[in-house]
Backbone bond lengths (Angstrom), bond angles and torsions (degrees), N, CA, C in turn:
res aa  C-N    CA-C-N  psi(-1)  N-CA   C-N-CA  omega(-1)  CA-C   N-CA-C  phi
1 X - - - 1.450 - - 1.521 109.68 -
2 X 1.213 98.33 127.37 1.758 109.81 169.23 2.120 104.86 -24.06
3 X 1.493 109.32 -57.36 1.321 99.66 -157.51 1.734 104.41 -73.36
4 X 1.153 112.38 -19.07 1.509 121.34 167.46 1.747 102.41 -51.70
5 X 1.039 112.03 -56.87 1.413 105.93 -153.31 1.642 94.57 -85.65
6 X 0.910 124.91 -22.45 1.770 121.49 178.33 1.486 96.13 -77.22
7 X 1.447 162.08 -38.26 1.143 175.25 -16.37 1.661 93.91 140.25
8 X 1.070 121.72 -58.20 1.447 145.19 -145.03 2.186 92.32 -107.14
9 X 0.776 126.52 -48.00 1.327 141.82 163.06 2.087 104.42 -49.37
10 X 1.400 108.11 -74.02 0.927 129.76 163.04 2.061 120.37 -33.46
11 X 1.287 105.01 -51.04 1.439 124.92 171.22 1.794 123.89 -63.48
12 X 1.727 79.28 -48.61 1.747 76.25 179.81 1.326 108.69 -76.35
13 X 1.315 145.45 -42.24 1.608 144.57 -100.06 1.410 102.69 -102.83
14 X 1.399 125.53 5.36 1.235 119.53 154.59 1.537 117.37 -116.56
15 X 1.522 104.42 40.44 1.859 116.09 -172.48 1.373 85.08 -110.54
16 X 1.862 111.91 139.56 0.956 128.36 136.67 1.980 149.74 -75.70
17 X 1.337 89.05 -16.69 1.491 115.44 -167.19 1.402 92.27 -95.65
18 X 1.443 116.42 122.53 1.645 116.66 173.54 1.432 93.66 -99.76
19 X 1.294 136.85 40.84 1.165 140.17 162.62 1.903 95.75 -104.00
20 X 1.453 101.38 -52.07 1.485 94.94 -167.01 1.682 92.28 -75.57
21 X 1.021 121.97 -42.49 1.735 109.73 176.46 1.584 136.62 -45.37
22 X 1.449 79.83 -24.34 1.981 83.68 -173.96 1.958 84.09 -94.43
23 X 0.987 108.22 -53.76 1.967 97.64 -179.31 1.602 115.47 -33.77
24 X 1.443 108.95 -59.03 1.383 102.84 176.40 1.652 141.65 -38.37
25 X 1.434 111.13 108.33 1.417 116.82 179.80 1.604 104.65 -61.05
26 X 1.790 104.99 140.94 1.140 112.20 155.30 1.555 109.05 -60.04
27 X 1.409 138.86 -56.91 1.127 131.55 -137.10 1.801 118.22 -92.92
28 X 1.553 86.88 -1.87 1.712 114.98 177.48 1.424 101.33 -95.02
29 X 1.424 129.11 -14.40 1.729 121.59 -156.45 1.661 93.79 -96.61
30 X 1.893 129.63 -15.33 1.790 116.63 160.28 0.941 94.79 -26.56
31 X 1.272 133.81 -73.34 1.700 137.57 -130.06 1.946 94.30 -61.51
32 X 0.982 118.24 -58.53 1.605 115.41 -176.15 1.760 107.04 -53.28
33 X 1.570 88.31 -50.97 1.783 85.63 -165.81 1.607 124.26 -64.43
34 X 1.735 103.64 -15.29 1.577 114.48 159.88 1.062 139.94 -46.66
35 X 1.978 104.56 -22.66 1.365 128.22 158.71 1.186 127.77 -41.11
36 X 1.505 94.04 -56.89 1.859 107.61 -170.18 1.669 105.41 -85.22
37 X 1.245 106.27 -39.91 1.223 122.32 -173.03 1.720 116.90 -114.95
38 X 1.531 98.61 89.26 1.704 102.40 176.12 1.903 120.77 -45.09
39 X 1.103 109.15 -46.35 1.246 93.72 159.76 1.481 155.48 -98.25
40 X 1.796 103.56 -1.09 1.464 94.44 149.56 1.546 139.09 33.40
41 X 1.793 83.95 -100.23 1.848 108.95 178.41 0.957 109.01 -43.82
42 X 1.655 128.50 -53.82 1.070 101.16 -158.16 1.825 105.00 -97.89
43 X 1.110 138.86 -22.47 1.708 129.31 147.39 1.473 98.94 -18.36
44 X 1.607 113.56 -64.15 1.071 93.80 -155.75 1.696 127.29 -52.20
45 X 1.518 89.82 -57.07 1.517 98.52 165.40 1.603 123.10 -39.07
46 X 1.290 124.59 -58.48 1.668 109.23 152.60 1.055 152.83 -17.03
47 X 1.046 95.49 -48.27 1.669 131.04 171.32 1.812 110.45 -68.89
48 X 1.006 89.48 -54.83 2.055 108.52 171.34 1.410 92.10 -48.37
49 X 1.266 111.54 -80.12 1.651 120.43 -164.20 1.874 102.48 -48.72
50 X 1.182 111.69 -52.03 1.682 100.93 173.57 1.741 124.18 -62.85
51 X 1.180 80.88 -56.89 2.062 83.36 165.82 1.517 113.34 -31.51
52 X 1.451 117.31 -61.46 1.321 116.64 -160.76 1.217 108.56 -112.87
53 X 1.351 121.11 42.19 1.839 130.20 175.05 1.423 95.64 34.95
54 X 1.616 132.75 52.27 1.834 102.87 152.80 1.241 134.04 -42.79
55 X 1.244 123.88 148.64 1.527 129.83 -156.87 1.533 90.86 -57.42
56 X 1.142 108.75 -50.26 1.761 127.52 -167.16 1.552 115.33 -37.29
57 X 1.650 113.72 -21.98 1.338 130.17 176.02 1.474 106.80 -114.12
58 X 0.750 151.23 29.51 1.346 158.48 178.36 1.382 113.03 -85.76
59 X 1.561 120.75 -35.54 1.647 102.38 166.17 1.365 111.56 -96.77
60 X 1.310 122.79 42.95 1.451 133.05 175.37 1.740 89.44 -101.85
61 X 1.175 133.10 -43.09 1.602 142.35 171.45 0.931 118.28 -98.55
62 X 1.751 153.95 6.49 1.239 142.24 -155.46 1.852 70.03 -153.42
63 X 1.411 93.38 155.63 1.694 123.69 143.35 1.567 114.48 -157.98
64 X 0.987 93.01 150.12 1.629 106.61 -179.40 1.451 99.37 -121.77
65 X 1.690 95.18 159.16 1.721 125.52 -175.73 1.407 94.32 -168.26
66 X 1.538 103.45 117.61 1.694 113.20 179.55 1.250 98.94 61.88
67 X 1.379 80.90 -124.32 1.976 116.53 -170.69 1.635 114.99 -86.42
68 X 1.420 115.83 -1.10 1.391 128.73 -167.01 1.484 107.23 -106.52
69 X 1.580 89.02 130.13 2.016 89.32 178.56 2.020 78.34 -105.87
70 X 1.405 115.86 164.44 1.659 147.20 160.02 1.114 132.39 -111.01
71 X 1.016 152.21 90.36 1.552 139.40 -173.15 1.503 96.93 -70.44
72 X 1.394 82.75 131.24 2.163 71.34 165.52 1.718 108.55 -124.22
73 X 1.359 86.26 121.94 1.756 96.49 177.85 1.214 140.57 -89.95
74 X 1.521 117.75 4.71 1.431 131.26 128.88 1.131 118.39 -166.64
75 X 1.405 123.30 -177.02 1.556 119.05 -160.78 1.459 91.91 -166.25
76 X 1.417 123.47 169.66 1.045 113.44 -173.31 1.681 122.58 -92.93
77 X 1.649 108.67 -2.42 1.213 102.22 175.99 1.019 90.51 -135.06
78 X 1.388 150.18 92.34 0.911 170.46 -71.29 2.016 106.00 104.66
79 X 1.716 92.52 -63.82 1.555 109.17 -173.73 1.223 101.70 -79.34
80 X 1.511 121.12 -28.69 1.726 112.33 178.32 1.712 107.86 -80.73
81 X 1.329 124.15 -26.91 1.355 126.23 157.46 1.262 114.32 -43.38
82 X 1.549 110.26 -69.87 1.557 122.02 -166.40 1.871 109.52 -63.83
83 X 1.227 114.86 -6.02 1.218 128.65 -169.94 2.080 123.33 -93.86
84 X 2.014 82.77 -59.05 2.026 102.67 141.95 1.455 106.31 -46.73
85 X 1.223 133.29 -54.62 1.229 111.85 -165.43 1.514 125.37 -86.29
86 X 1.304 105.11 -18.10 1.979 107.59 160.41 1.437 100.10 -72.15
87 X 1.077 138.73 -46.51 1.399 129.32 -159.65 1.608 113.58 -77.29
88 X 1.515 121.65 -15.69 1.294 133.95 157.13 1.552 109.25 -68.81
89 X 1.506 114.31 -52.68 1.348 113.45 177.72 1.555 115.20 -49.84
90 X 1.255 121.88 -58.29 1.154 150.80 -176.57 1.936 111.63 -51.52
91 X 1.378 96.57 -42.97 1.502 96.89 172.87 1.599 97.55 -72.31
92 X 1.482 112.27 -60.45 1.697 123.04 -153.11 2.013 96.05 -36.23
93 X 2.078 99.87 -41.53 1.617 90.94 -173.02 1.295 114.25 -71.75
94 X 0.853 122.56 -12.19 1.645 135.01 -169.04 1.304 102.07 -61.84
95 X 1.479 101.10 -66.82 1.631 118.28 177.51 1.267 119.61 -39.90
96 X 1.149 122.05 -70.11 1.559 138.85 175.40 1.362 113.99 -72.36
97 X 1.423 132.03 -33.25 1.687 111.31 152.35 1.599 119.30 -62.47
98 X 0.972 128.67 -19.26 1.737 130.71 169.10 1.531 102.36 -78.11
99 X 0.913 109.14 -25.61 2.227 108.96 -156.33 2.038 81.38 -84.11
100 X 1.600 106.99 -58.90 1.606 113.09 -162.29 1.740 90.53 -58.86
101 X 1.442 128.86 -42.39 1.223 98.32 -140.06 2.026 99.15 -126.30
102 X 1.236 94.35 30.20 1.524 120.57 -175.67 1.528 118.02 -43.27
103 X 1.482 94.95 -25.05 1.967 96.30 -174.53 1.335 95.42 -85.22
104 X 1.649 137.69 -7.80 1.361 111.60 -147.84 1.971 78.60 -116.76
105 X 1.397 124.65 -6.28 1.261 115.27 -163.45 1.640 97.17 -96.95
106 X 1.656 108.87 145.31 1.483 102.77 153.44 1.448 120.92 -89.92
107 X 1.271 126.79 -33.45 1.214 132.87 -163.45 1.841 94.45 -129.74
108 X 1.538 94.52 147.58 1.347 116.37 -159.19 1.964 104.28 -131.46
109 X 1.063 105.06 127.76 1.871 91.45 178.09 2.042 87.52 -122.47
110 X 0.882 120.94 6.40 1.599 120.08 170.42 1.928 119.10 -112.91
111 X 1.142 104.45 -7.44 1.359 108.91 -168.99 1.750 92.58 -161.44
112 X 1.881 80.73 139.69 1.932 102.60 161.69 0.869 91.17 -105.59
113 X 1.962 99.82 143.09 1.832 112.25 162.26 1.485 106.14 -103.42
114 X 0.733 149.23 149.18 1.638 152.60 -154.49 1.838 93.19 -141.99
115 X 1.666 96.77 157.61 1.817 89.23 -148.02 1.462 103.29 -77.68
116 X 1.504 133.94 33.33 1.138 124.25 155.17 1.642 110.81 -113.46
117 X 1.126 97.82 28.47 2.012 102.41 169.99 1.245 107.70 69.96
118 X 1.986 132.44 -6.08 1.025 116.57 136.63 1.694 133.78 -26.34
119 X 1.717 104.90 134.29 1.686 102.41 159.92 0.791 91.60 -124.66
120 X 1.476 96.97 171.50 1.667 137.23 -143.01 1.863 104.72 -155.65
121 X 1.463 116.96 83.23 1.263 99.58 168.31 1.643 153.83 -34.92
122 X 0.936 139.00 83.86 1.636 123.98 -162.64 1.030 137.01 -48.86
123 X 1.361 145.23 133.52 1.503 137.25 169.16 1.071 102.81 -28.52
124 X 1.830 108.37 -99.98 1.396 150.50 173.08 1.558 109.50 -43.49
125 X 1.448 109.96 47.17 1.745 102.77 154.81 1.374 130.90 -71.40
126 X 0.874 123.86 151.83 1.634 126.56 -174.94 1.663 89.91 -48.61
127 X 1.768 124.93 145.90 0.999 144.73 157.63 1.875 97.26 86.06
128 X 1.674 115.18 8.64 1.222 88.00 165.95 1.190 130.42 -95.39
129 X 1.768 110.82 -11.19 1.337 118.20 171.11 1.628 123.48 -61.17
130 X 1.363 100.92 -29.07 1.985 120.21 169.40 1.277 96.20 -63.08
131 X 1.353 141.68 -76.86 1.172 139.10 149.32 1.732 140.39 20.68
132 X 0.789 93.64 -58.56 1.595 123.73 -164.42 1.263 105.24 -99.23
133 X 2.041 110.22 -41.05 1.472 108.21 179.09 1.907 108.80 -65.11
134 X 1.847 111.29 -51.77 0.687 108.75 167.57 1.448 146.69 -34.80
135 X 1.335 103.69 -44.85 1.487 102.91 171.92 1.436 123.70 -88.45
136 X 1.449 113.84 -6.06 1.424 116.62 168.06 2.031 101.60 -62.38
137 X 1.550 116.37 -46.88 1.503 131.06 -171.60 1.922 88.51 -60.36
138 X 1.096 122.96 -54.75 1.230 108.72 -165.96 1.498 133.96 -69.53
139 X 1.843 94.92 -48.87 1.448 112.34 -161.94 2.239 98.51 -111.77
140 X 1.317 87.56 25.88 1.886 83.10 149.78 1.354 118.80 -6.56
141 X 1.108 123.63 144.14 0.969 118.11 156.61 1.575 120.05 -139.65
C-alpha cells in the first residue's frame, strides 16, 4: 500500500547503513510515522479493512431485499469517502516528502522553517480546507 511505502520512506531517510535499510519493513515503519502524523494508525487500519473486504464493510457493497443480494458499484458517498481518503493520503506524502527532502527544497506548502532551519508543520496546508469540508459531509455529527 501506497501509505506503507511513504511510512517506510519516511522511517529510513535518516539511516546510513543499507544493511539497516534494506531490513526495514514497510508495514512495521506506521509505528514511526504516527509520530509525525497522529493519525496514521488509524488510516492505516482503514485502509487494511478496505484492501481486504472485512466482513465489517460488506454492506458498504452488498444490499439485500428478501432473497436478493445487489452489488452496488457506486454511490455517492462512497466516492466522497474514497476521495477523503486520497486527499489524506496525498497530504500525509506531501508532508513527509518536504520533511525527508527539506535541504534540497526552497519553498514548503507543508512545513515552516523558522531562521534556525527548524520545521514547523502547518495547520492550513493546501488540501486541508478540502479535508475538513469533506469530513464535515461524512462524519456529521
Amino acid at each position: 500500500m501506497v501509505l506503507e511505502q511513504i511510512a517506510w520512506a519516511y522511517n529510513i531517510y535518516e539511516l546510513n547503513d543499507e544493511e539497516k535499510v534494506m531490513s526495514t519493513k514497510q508495514n512495521t515503519s506506521i509505528t514511526k510515522l504516527k509520530g509525525l502524523i497522529k493519525f496514521a494508525g488509524r488510516l492505516y487500519g482503514v485502509l487494511s479493512n478496505q484492501t481486504h473486504l472485512d466482513p465489517s464493510i460488506h454492506n458498504q457493497y452488498l444490499k439485500n431485499t428478501e432473497d436478493k443480494y445487489y452489488v452496488i458499484y457506486s454511490s455517492l458517498r462512497l466516492m466522497n469517502y474514497s476521495l477523503y481518503l486520497f486527499l489524506l493520503i496525498v497530504d500525509i506524502y506531501r508532508i513527509v516528502s518536504e520533511k525527508i527532502s527539506n535541504e534540497f527544497i526552497g519553498e514548503f506548502n507543508a512545513w515552516k522553517k523558522n531562521n534556525f532551519g527548524e520545521l514547523f508543520l502547518l495547520n492550513n496546508r493546501p488540501l486541508s480546507d478540502d479535508v475538513r469540508q469533506l469530513e464535515e459531509k461524512l462524519f456529521k455529527k
